[in-house]
N, C-alpha and C positions, 0 to 999 in steps of 0.2 A: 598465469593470470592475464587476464585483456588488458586493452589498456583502456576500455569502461571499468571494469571492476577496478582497476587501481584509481580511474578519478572520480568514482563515486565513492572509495575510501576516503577521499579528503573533505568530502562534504563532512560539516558535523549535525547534528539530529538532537533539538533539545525539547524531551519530551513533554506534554502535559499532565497532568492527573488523571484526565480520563482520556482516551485516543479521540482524535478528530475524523476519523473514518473507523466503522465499522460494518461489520455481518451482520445485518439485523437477525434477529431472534426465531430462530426456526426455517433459516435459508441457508444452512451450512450445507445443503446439501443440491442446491438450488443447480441446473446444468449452466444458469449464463456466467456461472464464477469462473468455470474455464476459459472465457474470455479475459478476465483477470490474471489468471494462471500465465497464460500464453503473450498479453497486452503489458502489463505492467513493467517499464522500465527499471525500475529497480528491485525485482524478481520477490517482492515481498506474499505473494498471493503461493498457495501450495496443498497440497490434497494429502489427508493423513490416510494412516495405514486403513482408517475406518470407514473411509470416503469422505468425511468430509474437507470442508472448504476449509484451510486456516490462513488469516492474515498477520502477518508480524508487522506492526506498524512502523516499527525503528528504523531510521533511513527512505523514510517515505520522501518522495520529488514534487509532493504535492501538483502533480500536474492534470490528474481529473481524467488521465487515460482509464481507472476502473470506474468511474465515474459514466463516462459517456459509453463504454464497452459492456458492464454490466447493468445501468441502470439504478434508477433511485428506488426504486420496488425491492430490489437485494440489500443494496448499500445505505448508510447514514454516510452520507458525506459534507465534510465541512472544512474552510480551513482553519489552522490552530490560529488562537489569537496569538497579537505581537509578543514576540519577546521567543516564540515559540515555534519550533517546527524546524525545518530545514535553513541550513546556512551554507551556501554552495562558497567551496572553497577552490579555486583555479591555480592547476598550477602546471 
């Protein structure tokens, strides 16, 4: 393990009822998600066996790297309200 993967382990990630960033609807296949794929610090972005785009929100750094890398035209991007989302733990 790195020693990013171990201190992105200690973050904790308290989710919403619906994700605060998403695939919009019929861009799963979209090519600027590989900026995603390749961009996103906590490696949540990934390409299934089918091609397409998949994102797992859990552990999300809320930092807008797929944001500004893929665009609002691919993405719904938002941050989680209070209470909710990432909680960076140092250690």
């Amino acid at each position: 393990m790195t020693d990013l993967t171990v201190k992105l382990g200690l973050n904790v990630f308290k989710p919403l009822p619906a994700p605060h960033i998403k695939i919009k609807a019929g861009m799963e296949r979209d090519p600027r998600l590989k900026a995603a794929v390749r961009g996103c610090p906590a490696g949540l972005y990934s390409v299934s066996e089918t091609g397409e785009f998949v994102l797992t929100i859990d552990g999300c750094l809320e930092c807008g790297t797929c944001r500004i890398a893929c665009g609002t035209e691919v993405l719904e991007w938002g941050y989680p309200e209070g209470g909710a989302g990432v909680q960076f733990r140092f250690g």
